[in-house]
C-alpha positions, -999 to 999 in steps of 0.1 A, spaced: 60 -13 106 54 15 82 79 38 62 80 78 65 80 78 27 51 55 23 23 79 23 -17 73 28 -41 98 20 -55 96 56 -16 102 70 -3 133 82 35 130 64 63 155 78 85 176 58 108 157 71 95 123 52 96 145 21 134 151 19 141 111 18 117 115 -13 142 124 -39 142 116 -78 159 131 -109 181 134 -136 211 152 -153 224 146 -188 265 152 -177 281 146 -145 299 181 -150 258 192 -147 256 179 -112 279 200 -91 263 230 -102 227 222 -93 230 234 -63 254 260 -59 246 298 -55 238 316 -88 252 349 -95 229 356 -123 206 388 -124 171 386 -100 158 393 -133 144 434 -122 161 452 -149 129 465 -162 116 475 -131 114 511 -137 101 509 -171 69 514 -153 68 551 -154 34 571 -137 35 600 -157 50 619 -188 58 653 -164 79 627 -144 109 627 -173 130 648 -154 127 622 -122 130 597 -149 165 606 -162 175 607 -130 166 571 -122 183 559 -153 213 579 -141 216 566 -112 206 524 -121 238 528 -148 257 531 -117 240 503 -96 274 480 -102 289 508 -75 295 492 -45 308 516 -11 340 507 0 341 532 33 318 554 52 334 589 35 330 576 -2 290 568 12 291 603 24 304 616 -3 280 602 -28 251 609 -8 253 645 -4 260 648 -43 226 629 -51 215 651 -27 224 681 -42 211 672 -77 178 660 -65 174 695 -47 179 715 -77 153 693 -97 131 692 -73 131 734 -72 130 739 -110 92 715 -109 80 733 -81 84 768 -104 73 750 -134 35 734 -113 35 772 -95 30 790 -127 6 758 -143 -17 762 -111 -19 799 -115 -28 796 -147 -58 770 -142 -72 786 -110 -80 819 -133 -97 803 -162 -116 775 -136 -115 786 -102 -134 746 -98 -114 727 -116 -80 740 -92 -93 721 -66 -102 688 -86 -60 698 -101 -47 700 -69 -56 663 -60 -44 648 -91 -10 669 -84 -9 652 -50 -19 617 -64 12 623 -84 34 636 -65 30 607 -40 37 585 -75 73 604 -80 81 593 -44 77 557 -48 95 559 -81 126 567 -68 125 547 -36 121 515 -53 146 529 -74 169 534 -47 164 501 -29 169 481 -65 204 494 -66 211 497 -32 215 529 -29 209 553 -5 186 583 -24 164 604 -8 134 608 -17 112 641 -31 94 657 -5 84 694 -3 112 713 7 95 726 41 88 691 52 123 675 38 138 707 57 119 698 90 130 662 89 165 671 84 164 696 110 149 670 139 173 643 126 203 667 133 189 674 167 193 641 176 230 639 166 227 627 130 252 633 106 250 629 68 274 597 57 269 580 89 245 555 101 220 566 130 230 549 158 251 554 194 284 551 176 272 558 140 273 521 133 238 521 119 233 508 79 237 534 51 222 510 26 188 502 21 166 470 30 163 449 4 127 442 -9 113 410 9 103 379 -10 81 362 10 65 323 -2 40 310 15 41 303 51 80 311 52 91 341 75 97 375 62 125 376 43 140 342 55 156 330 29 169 289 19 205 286 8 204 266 -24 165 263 -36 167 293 -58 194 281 -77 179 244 -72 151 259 -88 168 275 -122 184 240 -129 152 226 -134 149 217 -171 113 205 -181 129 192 -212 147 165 -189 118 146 -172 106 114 -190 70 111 -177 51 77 -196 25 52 -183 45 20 -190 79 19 -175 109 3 -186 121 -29 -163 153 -42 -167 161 -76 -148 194 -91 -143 197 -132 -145 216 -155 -122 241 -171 -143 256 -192 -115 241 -229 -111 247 -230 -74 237 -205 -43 263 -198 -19 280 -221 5 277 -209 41 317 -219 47 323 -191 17 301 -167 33 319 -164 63 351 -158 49 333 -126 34 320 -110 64 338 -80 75 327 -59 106 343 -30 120 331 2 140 298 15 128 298 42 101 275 72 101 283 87 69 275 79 33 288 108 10 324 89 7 303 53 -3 311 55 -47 318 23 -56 284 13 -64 271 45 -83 291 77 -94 305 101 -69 288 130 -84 257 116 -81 253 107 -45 269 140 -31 246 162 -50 212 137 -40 223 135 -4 230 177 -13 196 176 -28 178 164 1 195 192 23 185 221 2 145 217 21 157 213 56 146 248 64 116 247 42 78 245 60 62 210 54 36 221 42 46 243 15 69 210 0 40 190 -1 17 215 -19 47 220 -47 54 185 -47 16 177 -49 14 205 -82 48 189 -100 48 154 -98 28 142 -129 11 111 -114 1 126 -78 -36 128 -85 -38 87 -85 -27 93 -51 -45 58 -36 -75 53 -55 -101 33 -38 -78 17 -19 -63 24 15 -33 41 11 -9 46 -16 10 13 -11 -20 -3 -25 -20 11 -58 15 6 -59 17 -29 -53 -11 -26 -82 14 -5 -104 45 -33 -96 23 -62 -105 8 -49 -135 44 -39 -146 54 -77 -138 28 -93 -162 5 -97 -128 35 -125 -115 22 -120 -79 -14 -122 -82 -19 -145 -115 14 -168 -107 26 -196 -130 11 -232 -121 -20 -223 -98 -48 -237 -100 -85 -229 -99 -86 -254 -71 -59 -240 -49 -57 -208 -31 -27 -178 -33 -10 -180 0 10 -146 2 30 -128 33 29 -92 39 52 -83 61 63 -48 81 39 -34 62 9 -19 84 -17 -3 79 -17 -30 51 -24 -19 14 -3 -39 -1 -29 -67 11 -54 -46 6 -47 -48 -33 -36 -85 -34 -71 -92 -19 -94 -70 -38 -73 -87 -70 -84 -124 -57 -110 -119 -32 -112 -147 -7 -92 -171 -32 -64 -152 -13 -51 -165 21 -27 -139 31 -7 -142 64 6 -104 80 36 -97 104 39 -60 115 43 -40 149 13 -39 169 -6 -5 181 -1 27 154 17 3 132 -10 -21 133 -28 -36 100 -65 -15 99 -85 -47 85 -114 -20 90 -103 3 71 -101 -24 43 -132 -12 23 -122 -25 -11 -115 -60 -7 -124 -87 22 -102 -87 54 -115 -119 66 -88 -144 46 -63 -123 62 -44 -132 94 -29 -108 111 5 -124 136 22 -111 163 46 -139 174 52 -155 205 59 -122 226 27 -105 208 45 -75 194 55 -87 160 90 -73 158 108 -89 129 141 -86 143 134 -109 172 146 -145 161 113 -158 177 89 -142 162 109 -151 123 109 -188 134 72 -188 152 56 -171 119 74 -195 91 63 -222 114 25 -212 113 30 -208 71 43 -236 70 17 -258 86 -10 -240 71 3 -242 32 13 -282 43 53 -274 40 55 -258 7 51 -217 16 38 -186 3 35 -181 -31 51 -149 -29 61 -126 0 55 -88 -3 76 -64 23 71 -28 27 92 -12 64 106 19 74 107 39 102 110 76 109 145 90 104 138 123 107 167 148 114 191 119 97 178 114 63 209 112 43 217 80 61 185 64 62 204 35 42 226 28 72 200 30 98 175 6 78 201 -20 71 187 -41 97 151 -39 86 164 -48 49 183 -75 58 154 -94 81 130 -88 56 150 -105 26 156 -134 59 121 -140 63 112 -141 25 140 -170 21 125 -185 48 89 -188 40 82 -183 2 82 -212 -18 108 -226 -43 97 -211 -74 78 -179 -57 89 -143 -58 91 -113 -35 95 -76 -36 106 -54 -10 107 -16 -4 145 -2 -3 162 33 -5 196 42 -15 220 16 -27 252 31 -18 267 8 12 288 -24 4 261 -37 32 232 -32 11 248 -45 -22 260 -75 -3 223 -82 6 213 -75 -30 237 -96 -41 231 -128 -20 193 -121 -33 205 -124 -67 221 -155 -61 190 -169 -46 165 -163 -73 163 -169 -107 162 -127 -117 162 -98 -99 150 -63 -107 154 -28 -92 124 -9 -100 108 25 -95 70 22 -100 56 56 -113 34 58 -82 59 59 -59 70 98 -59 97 111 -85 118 130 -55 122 100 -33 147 81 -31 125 46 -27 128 18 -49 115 -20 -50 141 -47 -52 120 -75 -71 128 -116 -71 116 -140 -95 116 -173 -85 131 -190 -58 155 -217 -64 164 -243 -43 191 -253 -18 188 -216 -1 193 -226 36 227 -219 38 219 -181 31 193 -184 57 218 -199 79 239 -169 73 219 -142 75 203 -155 110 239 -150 123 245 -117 110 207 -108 129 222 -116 155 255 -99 150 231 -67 144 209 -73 174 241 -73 197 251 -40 183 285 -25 198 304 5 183 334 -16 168 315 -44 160 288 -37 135 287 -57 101 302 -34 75 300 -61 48 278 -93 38 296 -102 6 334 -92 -1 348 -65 -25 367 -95 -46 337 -117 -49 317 -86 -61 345 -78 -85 341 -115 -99 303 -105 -110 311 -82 -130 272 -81 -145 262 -73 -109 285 -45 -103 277 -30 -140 236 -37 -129 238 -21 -93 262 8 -106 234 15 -136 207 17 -117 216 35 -88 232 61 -115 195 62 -132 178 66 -99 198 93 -90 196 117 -122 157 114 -123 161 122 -78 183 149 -87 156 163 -115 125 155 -96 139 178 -67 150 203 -85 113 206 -103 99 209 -67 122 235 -55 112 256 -88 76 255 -80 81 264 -46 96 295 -62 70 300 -79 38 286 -69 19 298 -103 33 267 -118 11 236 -121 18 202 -139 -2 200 -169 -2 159 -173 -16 149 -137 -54 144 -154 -38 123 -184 -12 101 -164 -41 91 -139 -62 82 -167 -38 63 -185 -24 43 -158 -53 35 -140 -61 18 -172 -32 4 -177 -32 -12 -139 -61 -26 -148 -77 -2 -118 -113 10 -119 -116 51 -120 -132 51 -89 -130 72 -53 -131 56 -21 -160 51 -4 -178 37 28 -192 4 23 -230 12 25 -248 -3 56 -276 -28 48 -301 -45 69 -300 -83 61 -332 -87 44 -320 -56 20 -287 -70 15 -305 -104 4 -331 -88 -22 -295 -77 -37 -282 -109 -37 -312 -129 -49 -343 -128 -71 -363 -152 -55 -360 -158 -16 -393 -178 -13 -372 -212 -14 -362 -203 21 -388 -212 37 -392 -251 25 -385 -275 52 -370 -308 40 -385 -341 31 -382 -365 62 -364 -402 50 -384 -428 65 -388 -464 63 -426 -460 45 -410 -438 17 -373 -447 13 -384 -468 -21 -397 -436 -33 -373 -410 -16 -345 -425 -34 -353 -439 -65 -319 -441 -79 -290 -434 -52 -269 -428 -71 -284 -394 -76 -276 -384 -40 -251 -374 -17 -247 -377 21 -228 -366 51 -239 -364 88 -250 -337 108 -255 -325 143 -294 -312 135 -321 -328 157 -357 -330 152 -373 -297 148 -371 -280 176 -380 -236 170 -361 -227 202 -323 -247 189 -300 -226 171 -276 -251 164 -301 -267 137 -292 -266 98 -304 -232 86 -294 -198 67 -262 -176 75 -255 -142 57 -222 -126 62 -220 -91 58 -186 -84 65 -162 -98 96 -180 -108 127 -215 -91 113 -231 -126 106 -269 -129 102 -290 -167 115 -324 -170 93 -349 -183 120 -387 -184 124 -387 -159 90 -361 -136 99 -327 -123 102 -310 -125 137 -274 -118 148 -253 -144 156 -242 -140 192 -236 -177 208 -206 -186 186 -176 -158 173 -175 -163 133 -161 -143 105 -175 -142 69 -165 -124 40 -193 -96 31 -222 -111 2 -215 -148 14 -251 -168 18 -247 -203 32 -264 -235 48 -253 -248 81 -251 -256 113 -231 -253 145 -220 -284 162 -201 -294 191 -166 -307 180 -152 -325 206 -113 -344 220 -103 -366 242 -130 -382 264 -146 -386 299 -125 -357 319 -105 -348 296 -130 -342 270 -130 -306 256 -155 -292 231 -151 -256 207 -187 -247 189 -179 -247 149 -198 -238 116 -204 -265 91 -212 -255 58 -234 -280 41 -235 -261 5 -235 -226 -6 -253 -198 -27 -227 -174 -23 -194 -173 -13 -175 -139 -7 -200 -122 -34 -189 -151 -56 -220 -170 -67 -214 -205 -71 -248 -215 -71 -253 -228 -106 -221 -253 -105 -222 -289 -100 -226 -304 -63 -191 -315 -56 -178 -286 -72 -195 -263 -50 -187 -288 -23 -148 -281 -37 -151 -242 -34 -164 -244 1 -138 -264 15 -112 -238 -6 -133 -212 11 -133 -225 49 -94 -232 44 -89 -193 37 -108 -187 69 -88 -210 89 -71 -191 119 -48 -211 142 -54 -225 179 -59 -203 198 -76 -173 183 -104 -159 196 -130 -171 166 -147 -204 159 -136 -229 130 -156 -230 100 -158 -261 81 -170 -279 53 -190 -307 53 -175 -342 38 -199 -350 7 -201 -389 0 -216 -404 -26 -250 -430 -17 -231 -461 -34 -221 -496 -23 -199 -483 6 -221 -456 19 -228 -474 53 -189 -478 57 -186 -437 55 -215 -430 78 -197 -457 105 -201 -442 142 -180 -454 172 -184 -449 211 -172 -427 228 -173 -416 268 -186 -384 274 -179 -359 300 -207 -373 324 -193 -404 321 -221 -419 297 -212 -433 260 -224 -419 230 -225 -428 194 -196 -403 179 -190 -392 137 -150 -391 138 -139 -363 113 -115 -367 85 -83 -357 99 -71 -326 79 -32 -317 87 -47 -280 101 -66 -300 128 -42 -322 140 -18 -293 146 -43 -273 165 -56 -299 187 -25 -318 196 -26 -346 178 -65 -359 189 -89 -368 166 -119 -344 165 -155 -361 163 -191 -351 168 -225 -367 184 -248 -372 151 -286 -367 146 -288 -367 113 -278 -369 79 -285 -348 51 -290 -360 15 -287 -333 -13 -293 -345 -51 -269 -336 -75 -290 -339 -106 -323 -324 -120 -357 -340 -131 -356 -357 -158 -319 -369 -157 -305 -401 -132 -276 -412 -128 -264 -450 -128 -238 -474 -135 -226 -489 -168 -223 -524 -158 -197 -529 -189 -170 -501 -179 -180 -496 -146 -183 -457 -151 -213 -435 -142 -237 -416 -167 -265 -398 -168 -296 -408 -184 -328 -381 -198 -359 -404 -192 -378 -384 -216 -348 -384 -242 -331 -415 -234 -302 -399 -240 -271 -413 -222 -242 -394 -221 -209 -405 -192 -206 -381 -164 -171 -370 -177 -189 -353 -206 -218 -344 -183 -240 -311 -200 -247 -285 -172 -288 -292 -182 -284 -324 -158 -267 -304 -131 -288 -294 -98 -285 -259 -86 -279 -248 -55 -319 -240 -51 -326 -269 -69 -310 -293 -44 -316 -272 -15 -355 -279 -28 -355 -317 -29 -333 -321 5 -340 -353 24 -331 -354 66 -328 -392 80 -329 -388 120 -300 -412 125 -291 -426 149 -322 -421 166 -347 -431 143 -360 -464 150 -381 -469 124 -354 -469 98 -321 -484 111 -289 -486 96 -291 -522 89 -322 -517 69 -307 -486 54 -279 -509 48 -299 -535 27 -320 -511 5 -285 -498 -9 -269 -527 -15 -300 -540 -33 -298 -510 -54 -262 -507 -58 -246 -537 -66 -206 -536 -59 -187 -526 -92 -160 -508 -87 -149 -488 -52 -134 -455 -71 -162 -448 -94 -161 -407 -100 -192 -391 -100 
């Protein structure tokens, strides 16, 4: 779901979207009912005729001077037009004879001495002659008055004479019944693409109240946030003593009890005055005035990104950079009726894939565009419909179906914040887009109680504040969190009338509000002229907060003056469209910096082929191309020297075989389901199992069977197991310890997670355990029947919370060939075990330095390439020549049992 005000720069945005975009200010209330009433000041001409063509035109010139001092005359009947007609007529005769005499006897003159230069003189008389005419007919249309114009006396007298052969009659309009006009047209002012001399009650005088002086344009805004006092949220027994419904209201000019009256008749005025105005002559002036238009969306997808960018920055980064989480634990955020999705956009270019972001908007032209997301990685974002696949967030189902999937996947705690950005088209009924959204405000603030976390935040997109509805909902908001704030970012556009309702910090015990506002959904979805809800909270409970009130009033006050202004600056430069705002350059510059944003435009992600793509990634590829060491029974004394260097976990990779995909081996993600295989020396599109991988990631795995149930009920799902990384989402991890790496990639598969049923695979992360005392107790197998009815040897996974959900409660498992062993340390450091404390350390053979693991240096550390190099691959179970048993005894001989949580 997607606003009319919420603009991209790929969107075509209506006029009509414009007038909901209101913003300015006025010093006085007295101020406001003036802006837009009908001036009766001067057009400002009075010096039209100051533009004289010649000095033989003085006589003409009195006479227009003469005549302009009487331009306050206005005709009150046909005979006084007459009257004054003929006597200008009269005058302008007897001028007009005494400079036809006075050029006779000039032209007589010239013709005898320069018989050549007459003719060259009789053009230039004509040139101005034709000058006098249009003298005194703009003169006459300026004052409206009816003057006829110098002609030569033979043509004037023909005119006449044809004109009075038709019936006409000096004082009366031509016409049947002499009801034609006896004043002139007035002079057209044409703008733009607007019709010939149509003219917009209002936006002139609109446009004179505009007072630069008034406009506070600055790169850091001012927040002001309001704290809950009260130790307690509502009761849902008091709550419904406060709801009041009655039959639905379609008006808004009456609602003052939250802001002054002044102020919402002249912005719902203000948003009239460009009703009759061509879109796209608002959108040029508005694109001209308003100061910060050139940031427009920056790299990003739309607008909404950049200002989800502007409302973090201007919170101290509280979304993206919360309080408490850690480097070990992904940001879980909700992003809901807010398609195409820039708001997402944003949070994930912020975090990358340390982001696992969950979406609920209307499908089809509302839909998120995860293609169009060229700045950050779509693939840690899951799009969700609901149960009846149109993700309508009015439907009761599809709230309760899409807290459910949060919930199982953040393991009962929810989001970390929830980010909501609806609207619809209201075009035709703009000054009451507040009652027609009230719906779509209230589910959105239902949905945030129900899924963010206690102690998370959440910001949603609102418009006018007027309704006891919408204060109610603010209200009950307030009580929920621990602040609130109502805030205009500077990229969302001075003339609108859009503003973000911010919470900080959920508390507690907010069911009952849920409880409540479920009902009054309900209520809503029922609809019924006499029954709509007209009131959430109730005017005496309101009155008891006074700080509320004071808050709501104040802002909604502030918001209005800096409507009323903004408006009023667009109207003037659609008056005059030589005016241009000199600051756009500077704001951009300064608050792209301030964001935090790169300067940058936005471009298509460039197309690689995967060998390219990997020269870009990596200095040296040649290490991908070494096969491991096989661990047999002739070199296991060798192979591994000191275990405790190692670490294990089984695979599904047989013997070599050129012709099996499913074998341990290279991936490269370049972006969504454009995943690269590295076989026989070469890159290869994966096409047997349906992946998605964050562009720049580089990997090791293998697919593998994972498998429930058994014999006929056995069912089997390809997956990708990740046994250690290079690169993860253009994040290179290769030079960290083993387990950490092992640590990111299990963070990394969990943002990838997508829930039963999807149409892609699961990608997982190998379990890394330790070669120790209890090695062969990890690596245990059991039997299970397969399909064909024979048994198999079977690796039981871990269970993980995500799995059991998605596979009803059966345990997944897998038929092992292998298992892996990858080193964690580097030549000349091994690790062991102090026999006196029972702790691990590492020890530099060529040193004999000793130093405990806790205080490891990064010089004893394997790299990715490093342990990728000195791999070892035991064919278990199949490999007879080295058994488990015998595996068994060479560890416990070299591991003696000290202590079973040893950290290493």
């Amino acid at each position: 779901m997607k606003s009319n005000s919420d603009e991209s720069d790929y969107e075509n945005v209506s006029f009509k979207s414009f007038s909901q975009d209101n913003d300015g200010s006025v010093e006085t209330k007295e101020n406001y009912s003036s802006y837009f009433s009908c001036s009766n000041e001067s057009d400002g001409n009075e010096d039209y005729y100051n533009e004289n063509t010649s000095e033989k035109d003085s006589i003409a010139t009195f006479k227009s001077h003469s005549v302009y001092q009487d331009s306050s005359y206005e005709q009150d009947s046909a005979d006084e037009g007459c009257s004054q007609s003929m006597q200008n007529h009269a005058y302008i005769q007897d001028l007009s004879n005494c400079n036809e005499e006075l050029e006779t006897r000039t032209k007589r003159k010239t013709y005898e001495e320069d018989p050549y230069h007459h003719s060259k003189r009789q053009k230039i008389h004509r040139s101005s002659s034709k000058s006098d005419e249009e003298d005194i007919d703009e003169m006459r249309v300026h004052n409206r008055k009816e003057v006829i114009t110098q002609e030569p006396k033979s043509s004037l007298d023909k005119g006449i004479r044809m004109m009075r052969m038709m019936g006409y009659k000096e004082g009366y309009g031509l016409g049947k019944n002499k009801q034609g006009r006896l004043e002139p047209v007035q002079a057209p002012k044409q703008h733009g693409r607007r019709g010939l001399g149509h003219h917009v009650p209002g936006l002139e005088a609109s446009s004179l109240k505009w007072n630069p002086a008034e406009e506070i344009i600055k790169c850091v805004e001012d927040m002001e946030w309001i704290r809950n006092p009260n130790p307690n949220t509502p009761t849902l027994e008091e709550m419904q003593h406060w709801l009041h419904q009655g039959p639905k209201k379609l008006t808004i000019d009456d609602e003052t009890d939250f802001c002054c009256e002044d102020i919402v008749k002249n912005v719902i005025n203000a948003k009239t005055v460009f009703d009759h105005l061509d879109g796209v002559e608002i959108r040029r002036a508005r694109t001209r005035c308003n100061p910060y238009e050139t940031i427009r969306g920056a790299f990003f997808l739309n607008r909404a990104a950049v200002k989800m960018a502007n409302i973090d920055r201007a919170c101290n980064f509280m979304f993206t950079k919360p309080e408490g989480l850690r480097d070990n634990e992904l940001l879980y955020f909700a992003d809901v009726c807010a398609g195409p999705g820039g708001f997402s956009e944003y949070v994930l270019w912020r975090k990358k894939w340390r982001a696992k972001g969950f979406g609920l908007t209307l499908r089809n032209e509302n839909d998120f565009k995860l293609a169009d997301f060229y700045a950050a990685p779509c693939e840690t974002f899951h799009p969700y419909y609901g149960p009846k696949e149109n993700g309508d967030v009015f439907d009761p189902d599809n709230q309760e179906a899409f807290t459910n999937l949060i919930m199982q996947h953040t393991h009962g705690k929810g989001v970390h914040f929830m980010m909501s950005d609806g609207g619809f088209s209201v075009e035709g009924q703009e000054n009451i887009q507040e009652i027609l959204s009230k719906q779509l405000y209230l589910c959105q603030c239902l949905v945030a109680l129900m899924i963010v976390r206690e102690g998370g935040h959440f910001v949603t997109k609102l418009f006018d504040l007027f309704t006891p509805f919408s204060a109610g909902l603010v209200y009950l908001m307030y009580r929920c969190f621990e602040e609130v704030c109502i805030f205009k970012p500077n990229s969302s556009r001075p003339a609108n009338s859009e503003r973000y309702l911010i919470c900080k910090k959920k508390r507690a015990g907010t069911q009952d509000v849920v409880e409540y506002l479920k009902h009054v959904n309900r209520l809503l979805l029922k609809g019924g002229e006499n029954g709509d809800v007209l009131q959430l909270v109730s005017y005496s409970e309101l009155k008891k907060e006074k700080q509320f009130v004071h808050y709501l009033r104040a802002s909604n006050e502030d918001l209005g003056r800096k409507q009323i202004i903004g408006l009023c600056k667009i109207a003037a430069f659609c008056e005059d469209s030589t005016l241009v705002e000199t600051k756009q350059a500077d704001m951009r510059k300064q608050c792209l910096e301030y964001w935090k944003l790169p300067d940058e435009s936005r471009t298509l992600p460039r197309q690689m082929k995967p060998k390219d793509k990997l020269n870009t990634l990596l200095r040296d590829t040649s290490f991908l191309t070494i096969n491991p060491a096989q661990l047999m029974e002739f070199n296991i004394e060798n192979a591994l020297l000191s275990p405790y260097d190692w670490f294990c976990m089984p695979c599904g990779t047989k013997p070599r075989d050129d012709d099996d995909k499913k074998n341990a081996t290279f991936y490269m993600g370049m972006g969504r389901s454009n995943v690269y295989r590295y076989i026989k020396n070469s890159w290869v599109l994966v096409d047997d199992i349906a992946i998605e991988l964050p562009p720049n990631t580089l990997i090791y795995a293998e697919v593998v069977y994972e498998m429930t149930k058994e014999f006929r009920h056995q069912q089997k799902v390809l997956s990708l197991h990740i046994i250690d990384a290079f690169y993860l989402g253009g994040e290179d991890i290769s030079k960290k310890y083993l387990r950490n790496r092992n640590e990111d990639m299990k963070l990394f598969c969990e943002a990838l997670w997508k829930p039963a049923g999807n149409n892609y695979a699961r990608v997982r992360a190998k379990e890394l355990f330790p070669v120790g005392s209890y090695i062969c107790e990890k690596l245990r197998v059991t039997q299970r029947k397969m399909k064909n009815n024979c048994d198999a040897l079977v690796y039981e996974l871990p269970e993980k919370t995500l799995d059991v959900n998605g596979y009803n409660n059966d345990k997944l498992y897998f038929i092992p060939h292998s298992v892996i062993f990858l080193r964690s340390t580097v030549n000349p450091w091994n690790r062991y075990v102090s026999k006196t404390r029972s702790m691990t350390y590492v020890f530099n053979c060529k040193t004999n330095e000793k130093i405990f693991d806790l205080h490891r240096p990064s010089s004893a550390e394997a790299s990715f390439v490093e342990s990728f190099k000195n791999r070892l691959i035991w064919h278990w179970p199949n490999d007879s020549s080295l058994t488990m048993s015998r595996f068994a005894k060479f560890i416990k001989d070299k591991c003696p049992v000290y202590n079973t949580s040893l950290k290493y």
